[in-house]
C-alpha positions as protocol buffer text, in pm:
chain_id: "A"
residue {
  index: 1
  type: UNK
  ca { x: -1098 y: -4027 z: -1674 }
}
residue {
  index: 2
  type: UNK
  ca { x: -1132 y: -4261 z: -2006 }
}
residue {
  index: 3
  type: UNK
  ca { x: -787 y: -4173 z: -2286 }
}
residue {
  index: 4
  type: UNK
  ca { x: -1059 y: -3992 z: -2490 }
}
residue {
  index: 5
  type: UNK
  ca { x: -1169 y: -3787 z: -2227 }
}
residue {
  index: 6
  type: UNK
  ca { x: -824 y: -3634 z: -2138 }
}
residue {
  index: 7
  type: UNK
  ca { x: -756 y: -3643 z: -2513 }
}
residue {
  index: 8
  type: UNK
  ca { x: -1064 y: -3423 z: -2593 }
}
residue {
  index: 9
  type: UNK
  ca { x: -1014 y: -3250 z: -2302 }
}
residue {
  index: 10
  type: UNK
  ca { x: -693 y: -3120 z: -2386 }
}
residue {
  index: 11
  type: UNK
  ca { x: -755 y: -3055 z: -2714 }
}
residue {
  index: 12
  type: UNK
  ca { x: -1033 y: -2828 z: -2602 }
}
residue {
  index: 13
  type: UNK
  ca { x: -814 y: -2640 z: -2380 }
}
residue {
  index: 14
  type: UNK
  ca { x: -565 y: -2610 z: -2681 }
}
residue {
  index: 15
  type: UNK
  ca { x: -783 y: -2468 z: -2892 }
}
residue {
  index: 16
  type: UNK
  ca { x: -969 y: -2216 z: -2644 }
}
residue {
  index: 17
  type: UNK
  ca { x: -579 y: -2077 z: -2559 }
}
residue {
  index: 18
  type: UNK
  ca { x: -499 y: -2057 z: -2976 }
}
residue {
  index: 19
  type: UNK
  ca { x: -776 y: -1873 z: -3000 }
}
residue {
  index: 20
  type: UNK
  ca { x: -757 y: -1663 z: -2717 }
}
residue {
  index: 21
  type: UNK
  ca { x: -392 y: -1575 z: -2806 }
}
residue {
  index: 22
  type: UNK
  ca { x: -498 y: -1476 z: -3137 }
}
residue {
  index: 23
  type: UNK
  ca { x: -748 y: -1224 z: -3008 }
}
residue {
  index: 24
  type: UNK
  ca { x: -457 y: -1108 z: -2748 }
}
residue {
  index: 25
  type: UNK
  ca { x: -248 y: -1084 z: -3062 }
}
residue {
  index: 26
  type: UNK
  ca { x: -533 y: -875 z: -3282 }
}
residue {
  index: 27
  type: UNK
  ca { x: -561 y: -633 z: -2936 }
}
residue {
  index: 28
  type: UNK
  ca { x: -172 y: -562 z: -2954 }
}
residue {
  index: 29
  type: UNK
  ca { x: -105 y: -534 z: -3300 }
}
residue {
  index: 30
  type: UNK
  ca { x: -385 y: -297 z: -3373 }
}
residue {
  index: 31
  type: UNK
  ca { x: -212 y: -87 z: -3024 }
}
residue {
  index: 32
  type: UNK
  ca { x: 79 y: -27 z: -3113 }
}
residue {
  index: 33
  type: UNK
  ca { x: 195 y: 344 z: -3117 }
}
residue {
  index: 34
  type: UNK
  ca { x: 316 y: 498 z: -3401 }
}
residue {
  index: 35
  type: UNK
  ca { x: 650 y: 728 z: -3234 }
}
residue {
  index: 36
  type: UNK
  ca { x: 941 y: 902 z: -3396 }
}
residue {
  index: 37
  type: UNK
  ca { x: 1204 y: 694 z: -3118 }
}
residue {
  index: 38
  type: UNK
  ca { x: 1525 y: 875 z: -3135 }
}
residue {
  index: 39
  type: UNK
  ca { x: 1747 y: 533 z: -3174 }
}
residue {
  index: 40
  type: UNK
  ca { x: 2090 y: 507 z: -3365 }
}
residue {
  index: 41
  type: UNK
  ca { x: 1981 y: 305 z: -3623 }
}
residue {
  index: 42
  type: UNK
  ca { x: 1662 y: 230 z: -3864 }
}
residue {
  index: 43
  type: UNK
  ca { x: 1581 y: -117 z: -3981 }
}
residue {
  index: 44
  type: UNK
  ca { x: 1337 y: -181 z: -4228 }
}
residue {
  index: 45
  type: UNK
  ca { x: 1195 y: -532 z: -4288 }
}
residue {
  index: 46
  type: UNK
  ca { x: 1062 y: -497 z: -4680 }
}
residue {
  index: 47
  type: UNK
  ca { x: 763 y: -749 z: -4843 }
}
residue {
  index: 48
  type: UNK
  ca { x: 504 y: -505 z: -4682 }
}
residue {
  index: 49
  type: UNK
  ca { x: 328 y: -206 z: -4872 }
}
residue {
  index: 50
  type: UNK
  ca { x: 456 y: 113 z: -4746 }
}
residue {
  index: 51
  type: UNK
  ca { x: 772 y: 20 z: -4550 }
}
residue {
  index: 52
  type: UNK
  ca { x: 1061 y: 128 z: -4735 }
}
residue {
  index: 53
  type: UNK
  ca { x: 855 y: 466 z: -4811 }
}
residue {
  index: 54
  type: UNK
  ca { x: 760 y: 499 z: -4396 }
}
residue {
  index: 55
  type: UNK
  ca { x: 1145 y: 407 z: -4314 }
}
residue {
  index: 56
  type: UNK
  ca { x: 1266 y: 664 z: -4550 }
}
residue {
  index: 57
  type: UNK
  ca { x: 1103 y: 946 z: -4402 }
}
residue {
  index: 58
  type: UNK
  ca { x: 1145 y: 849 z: -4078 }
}
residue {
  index: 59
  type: UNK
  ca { x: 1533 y: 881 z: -4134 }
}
residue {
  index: 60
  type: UNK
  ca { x: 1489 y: 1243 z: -4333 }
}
residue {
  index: 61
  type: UNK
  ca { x: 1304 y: 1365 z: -3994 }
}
residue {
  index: 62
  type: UNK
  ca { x: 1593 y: 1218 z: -3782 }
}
residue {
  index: 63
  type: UNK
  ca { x: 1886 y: 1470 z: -3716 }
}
residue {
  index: 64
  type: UNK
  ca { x: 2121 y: 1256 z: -3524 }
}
residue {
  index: 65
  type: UNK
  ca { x: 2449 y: 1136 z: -3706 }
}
residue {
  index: 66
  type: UNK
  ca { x: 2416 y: 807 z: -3722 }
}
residue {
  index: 67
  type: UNK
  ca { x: 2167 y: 830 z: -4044 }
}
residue {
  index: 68
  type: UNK
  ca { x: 2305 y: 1142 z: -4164 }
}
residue {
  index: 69
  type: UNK
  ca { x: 2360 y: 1012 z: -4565 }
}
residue {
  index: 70
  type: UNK
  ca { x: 2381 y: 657 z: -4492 }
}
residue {
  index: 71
  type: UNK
  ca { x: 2158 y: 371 z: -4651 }
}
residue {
  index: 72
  type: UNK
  ca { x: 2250 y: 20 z: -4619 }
}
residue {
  index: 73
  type: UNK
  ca { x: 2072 y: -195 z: -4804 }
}
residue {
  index: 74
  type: UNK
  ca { x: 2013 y: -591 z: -4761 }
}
residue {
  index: 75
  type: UNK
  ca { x: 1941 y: -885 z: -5068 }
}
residue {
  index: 76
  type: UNK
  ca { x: 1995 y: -1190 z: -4887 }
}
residue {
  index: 77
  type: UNK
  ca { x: 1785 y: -1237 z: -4643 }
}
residue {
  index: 78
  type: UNK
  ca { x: 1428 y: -1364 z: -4743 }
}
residue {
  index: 79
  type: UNK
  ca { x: 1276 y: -1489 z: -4414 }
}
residue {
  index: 80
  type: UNK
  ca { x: 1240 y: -1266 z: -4115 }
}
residue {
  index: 81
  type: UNK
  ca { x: 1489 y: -1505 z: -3965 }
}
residue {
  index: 82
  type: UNK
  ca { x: 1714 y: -1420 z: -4203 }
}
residue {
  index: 83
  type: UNK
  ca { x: 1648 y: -1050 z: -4178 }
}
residue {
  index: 84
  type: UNK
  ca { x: 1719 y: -1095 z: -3797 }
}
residue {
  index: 85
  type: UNK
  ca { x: 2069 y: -1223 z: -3898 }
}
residue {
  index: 86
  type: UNK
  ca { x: 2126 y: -999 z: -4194 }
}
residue {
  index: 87
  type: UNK
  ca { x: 2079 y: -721 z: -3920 }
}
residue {
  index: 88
  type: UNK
  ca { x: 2283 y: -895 z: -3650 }
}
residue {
  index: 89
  type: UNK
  ca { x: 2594 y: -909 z: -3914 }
}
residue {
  index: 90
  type: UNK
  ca { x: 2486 y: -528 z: -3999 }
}
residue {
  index: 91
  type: UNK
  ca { x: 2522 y: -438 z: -3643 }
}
residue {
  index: 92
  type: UNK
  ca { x: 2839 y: -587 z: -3578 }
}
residue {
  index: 93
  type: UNK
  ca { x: 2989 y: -295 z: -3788 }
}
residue {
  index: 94
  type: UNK
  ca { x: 2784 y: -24 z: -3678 }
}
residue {
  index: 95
  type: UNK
  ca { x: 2731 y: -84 z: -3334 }
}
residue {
  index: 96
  type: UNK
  ca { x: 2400 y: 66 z: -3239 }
}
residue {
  index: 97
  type: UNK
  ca { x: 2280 y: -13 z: -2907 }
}
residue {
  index: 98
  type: UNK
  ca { x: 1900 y: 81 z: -3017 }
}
residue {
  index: 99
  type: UNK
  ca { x: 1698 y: 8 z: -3367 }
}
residue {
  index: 100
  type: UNK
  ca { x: 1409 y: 144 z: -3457 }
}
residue {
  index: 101
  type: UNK
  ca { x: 1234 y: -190 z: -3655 }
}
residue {
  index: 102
  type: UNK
  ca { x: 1033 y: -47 z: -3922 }
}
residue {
  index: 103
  type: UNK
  ca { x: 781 y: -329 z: -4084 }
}
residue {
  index: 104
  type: UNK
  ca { x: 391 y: -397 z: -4115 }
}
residue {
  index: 105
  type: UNK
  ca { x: 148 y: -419 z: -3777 }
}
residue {
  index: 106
  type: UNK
  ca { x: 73 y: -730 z: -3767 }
}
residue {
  index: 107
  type: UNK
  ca { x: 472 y: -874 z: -3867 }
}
residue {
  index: 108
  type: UNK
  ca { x: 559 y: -656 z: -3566 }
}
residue {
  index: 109
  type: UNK
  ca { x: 570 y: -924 z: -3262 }
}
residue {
  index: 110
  type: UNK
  ca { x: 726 y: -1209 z: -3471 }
}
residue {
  index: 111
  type: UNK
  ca { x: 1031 y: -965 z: -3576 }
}
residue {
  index: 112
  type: UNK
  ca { x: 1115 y: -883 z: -3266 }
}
residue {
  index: 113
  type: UNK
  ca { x: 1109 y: -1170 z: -3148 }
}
residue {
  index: 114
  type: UNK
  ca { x: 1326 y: -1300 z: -3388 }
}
residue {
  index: 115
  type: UNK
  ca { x: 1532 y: -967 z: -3386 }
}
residue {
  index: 116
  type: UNK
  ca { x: 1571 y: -1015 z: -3025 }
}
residue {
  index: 117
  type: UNK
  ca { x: 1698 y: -1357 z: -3027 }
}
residue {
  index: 118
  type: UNK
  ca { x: 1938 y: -1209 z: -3280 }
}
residue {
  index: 119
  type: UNK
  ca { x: 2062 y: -899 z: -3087 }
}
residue {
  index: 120
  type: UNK
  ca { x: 2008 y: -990 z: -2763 }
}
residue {
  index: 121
  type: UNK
  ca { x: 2139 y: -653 z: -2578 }
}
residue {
  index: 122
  type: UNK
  ca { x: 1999 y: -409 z: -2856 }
}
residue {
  index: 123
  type: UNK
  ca { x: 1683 y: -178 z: -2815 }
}
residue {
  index: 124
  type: UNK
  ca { x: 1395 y: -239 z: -3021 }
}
residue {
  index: 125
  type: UNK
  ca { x: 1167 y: 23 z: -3096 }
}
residue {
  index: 126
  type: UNK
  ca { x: 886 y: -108 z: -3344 }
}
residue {
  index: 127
  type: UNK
  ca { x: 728 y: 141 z: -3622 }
}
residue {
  index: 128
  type: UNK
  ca { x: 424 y: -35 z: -3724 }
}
residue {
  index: 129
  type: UNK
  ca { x: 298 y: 70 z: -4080 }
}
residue {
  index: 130
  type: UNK
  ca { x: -120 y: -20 z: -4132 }
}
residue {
  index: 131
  type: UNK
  ca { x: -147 y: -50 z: -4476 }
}
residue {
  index: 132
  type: UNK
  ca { x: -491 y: 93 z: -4579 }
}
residue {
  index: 133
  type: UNK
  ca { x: -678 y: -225 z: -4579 }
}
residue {
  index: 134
  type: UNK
  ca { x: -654 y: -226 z: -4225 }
}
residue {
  index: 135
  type: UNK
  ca { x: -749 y: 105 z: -4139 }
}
residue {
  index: 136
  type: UNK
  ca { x: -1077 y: 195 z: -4052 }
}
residue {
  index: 137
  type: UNK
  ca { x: -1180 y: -153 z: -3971 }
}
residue {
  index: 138
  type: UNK
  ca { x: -1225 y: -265 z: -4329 }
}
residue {
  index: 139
  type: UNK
  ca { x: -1016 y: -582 z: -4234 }
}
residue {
  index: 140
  type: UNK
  ca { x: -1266 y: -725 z: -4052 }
}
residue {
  index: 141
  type: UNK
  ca { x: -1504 y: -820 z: -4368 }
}
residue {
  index: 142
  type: UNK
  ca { x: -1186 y: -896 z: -4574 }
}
residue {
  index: 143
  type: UNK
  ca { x: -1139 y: -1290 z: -4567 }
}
residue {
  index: 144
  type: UNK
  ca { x: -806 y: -1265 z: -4717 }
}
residue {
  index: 145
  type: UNK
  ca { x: -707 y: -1071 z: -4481 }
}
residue {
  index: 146
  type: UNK
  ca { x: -818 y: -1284 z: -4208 }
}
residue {
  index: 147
  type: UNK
  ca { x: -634 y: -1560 z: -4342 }
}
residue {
  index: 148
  type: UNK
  ca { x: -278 y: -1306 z: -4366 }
}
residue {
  index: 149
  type: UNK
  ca { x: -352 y: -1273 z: -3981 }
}
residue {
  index: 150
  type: UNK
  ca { x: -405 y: -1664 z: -3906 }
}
residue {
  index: 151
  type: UNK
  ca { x: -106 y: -1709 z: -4033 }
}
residue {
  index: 152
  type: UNK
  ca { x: 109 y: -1441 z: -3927 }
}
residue {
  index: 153
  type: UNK
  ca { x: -16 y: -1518 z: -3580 }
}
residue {
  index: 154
  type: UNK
  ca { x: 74 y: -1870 z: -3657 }
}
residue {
  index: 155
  type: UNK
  ca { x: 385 y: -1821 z: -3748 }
}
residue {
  index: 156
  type: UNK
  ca { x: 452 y: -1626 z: -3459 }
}
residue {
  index: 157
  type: UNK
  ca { x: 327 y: -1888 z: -3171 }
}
residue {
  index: 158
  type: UNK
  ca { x: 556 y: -2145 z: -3364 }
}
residue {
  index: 159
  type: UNK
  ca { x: 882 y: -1849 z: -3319 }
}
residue {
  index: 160
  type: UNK
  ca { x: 779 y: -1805 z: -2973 }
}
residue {
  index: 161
  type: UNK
  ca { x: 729 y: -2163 z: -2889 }
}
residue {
  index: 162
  type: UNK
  ca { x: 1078 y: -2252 z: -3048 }
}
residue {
  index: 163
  type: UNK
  ca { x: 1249 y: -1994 z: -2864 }
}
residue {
  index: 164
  type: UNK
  ca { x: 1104 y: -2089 z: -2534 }
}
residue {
  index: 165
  type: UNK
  ca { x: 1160 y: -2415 z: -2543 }
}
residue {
  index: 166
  type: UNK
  ca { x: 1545 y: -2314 z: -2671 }
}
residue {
  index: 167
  type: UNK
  ca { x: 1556 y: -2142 z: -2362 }
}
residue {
  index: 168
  type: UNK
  ca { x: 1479 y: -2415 z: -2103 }
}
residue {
  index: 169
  type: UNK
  ca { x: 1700 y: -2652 z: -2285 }
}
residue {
  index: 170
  type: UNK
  ca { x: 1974 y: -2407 z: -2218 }
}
């Protein structure tokens, strides 16, 4: 087999996993459950629609001490990555062993993974707020919207990438 042919070749095969993942990543982001998890704390990852609004209320319908009056809020961070830290530091002081992670659908799998990495040996619960151009299917004739996904998505494979190969170099 010529260079070109093993170069096109595995391009091909590059491009038919990308886009597979992405449609693997559309599935699971449009499947996630919307539950009232009874954790000790509530994190809410702000920049989407909705999110501080969905986060409030879910801490008014929780009963359990930990929330009772209590609202921390976070200006530093600006990158999920950041947020993953901000939190980290947060937890430190609060000690939660579980955190429900309030934020849009489709930023869901890239914050926790970055959450993860963050807090290893905390439970993650993700609350995935659909803003309304994604319900009812109007996303899918929405090329903006397309391109927010692309990109999310994007962004995530380059997190999860990084993190794995982190891990083997370990």
């Amino acid at each position: 087999m010529s260079w070109s042919a093993f170069f096109k070749t595995l391009v091909s095969c590059l491009l038919i996993a990308w886009v597979g993942g992405f449609f693997l990543y559309l599935y699971q982001i449009h499947h996630f459950k919307e539950t009232h998890p009874l954790t000790e704390g509530i994190v809410i990852l702000t920049g989407g629609k909705g999110r501080i609004k969905k986060g409030i209320q879910l801490k008014e319908i929780t009963t359990s001490p930990p929330y009772e009056g209590h609202i921390d809020l976070g200006f530093n961070a600006t990158t999920t990555r950041e947020n993953a830290k901000e939190v980290s530091d947060w937890n430190k002081e609060k000690s939660c062993s579980s955190l429900t992670v309030v934020t849009s659908h489709y930023h869901i799998p890239r914050s926790l993974l970055e959450l993860k990495a963050a807090l290893p040996h905390i439970i993650l619960i993700p609350y995935p707020i659909i803003s309304p151009s994604f319900q009812n299917r109007r996303w899918l004739s929405e090329p903006d919207l397309w391109q927010l996904l692309f990109k999310e998505y994007n962004k995530y494979l380059i997190v999860f990438l990084e993190m794995r190969i982190r891990s083997f170099l370990k």
